[in-house]
RODREN-808956 format. One record per residue (C-alpha): chain; y, z, x. Coordinates in Angstrom, 1 decimal, decimal comma. Layout:
BEGIN
<node><chain>A</chain><y>Y</y><z>Z</z><x>X</x></node>
...
***
This chain:
BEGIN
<node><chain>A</chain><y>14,2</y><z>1,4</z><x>3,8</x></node>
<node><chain>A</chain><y>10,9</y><z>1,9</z><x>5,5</x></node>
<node><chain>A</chain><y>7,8</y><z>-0,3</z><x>5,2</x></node>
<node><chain>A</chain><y>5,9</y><z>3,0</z><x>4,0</x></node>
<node><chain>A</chain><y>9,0</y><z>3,4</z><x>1,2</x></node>
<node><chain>A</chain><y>8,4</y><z>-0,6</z><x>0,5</x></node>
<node><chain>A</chain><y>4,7</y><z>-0,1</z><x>0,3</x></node>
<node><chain>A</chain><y>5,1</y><z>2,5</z><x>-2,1</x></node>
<node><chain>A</chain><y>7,3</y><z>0,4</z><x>-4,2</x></node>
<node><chain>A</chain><y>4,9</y><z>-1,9</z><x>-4,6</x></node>
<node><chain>A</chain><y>5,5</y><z>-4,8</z><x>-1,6</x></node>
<node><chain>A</chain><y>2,0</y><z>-5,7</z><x>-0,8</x></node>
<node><chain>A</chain><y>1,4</y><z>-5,3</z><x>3,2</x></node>
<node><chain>A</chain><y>0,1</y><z>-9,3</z><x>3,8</x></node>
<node><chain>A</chain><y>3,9</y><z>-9,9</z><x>2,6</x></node>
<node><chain>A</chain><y>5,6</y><z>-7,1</z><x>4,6</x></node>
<node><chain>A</chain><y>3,2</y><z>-8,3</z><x>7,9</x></node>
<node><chain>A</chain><y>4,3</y><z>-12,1</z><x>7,3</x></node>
<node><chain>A</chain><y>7,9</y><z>-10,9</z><x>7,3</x></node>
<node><chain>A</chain><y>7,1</y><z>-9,1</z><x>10,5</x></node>
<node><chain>A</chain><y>5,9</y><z>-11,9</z><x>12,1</x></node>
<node><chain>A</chain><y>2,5</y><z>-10,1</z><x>12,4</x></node>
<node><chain>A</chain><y>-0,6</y><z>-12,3</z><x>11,6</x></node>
<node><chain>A</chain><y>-2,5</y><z>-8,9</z><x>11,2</x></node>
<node><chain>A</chain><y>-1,9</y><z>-7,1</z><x>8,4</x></node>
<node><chain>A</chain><y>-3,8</y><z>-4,4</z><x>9,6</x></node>
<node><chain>A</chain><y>-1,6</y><z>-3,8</z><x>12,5</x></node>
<node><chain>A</chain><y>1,0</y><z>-2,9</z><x>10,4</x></node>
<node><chain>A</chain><y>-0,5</y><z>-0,5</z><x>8,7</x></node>
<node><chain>A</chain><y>-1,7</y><z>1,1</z><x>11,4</x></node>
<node><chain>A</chain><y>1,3</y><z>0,8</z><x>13,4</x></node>
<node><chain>A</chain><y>4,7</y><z>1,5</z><x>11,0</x></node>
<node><chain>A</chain><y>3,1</y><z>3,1</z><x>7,8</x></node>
<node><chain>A</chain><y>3,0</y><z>7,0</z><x>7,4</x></node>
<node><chain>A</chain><y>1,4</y><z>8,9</z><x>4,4</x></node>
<node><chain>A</chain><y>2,9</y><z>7,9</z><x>1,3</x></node>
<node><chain>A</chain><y>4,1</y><z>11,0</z><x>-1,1</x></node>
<node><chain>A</chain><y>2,0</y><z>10,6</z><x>-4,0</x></node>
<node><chain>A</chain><y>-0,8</y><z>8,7</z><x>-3,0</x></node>
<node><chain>A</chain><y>-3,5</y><z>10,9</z><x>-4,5</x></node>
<node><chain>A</chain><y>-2,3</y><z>10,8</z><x>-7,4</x></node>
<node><chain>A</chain><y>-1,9</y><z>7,1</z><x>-7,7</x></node>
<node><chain>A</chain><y>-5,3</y><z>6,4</z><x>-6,7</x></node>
<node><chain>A</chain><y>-7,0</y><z>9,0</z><x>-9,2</x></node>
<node><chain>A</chain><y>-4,7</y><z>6,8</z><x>-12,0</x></node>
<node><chain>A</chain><y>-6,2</y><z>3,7</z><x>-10,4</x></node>
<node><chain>A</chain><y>-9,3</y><z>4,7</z><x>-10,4</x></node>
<node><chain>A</chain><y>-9,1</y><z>6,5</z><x>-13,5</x></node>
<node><chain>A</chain><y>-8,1</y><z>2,9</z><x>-15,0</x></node>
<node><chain>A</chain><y>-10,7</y><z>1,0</z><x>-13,5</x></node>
<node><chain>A</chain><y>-13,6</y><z>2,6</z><x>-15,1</x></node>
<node><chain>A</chain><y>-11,8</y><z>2,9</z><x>-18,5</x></node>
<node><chain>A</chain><y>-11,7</y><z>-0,7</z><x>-18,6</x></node>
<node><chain>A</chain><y>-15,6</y><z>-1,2</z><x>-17,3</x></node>
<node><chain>A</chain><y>-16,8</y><z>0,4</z><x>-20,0</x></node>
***
């Protein structure tokens, strides 16, 4: 399974970079995660549920 795969499954990347050994969750990102399929669509639902709830 790849970190991009766990990412999308919900695993936060602090956890995945902690299990890496890697103090910088940043690096991981930039360094083993690739476009997740359904991305857009996730953050319009997120979005789209944040400002249903501030108002």
């Amino acid at each position: 399974m790849s970190l991009s795969s766990m990412i999308n499954g919900g695993v936060d990347v602090s956890t995945l970079a902690d299990r890496l050994g890697r103090a910088d969750p940043a690096f991981t990102l930039r360094k083993y995660v690739h476009r997740v399929v359904g991305a857009g669509s996730k953050v319009r639902i997120a979005v789209r549920s944040a400002y249903t709830r501030a108002v």
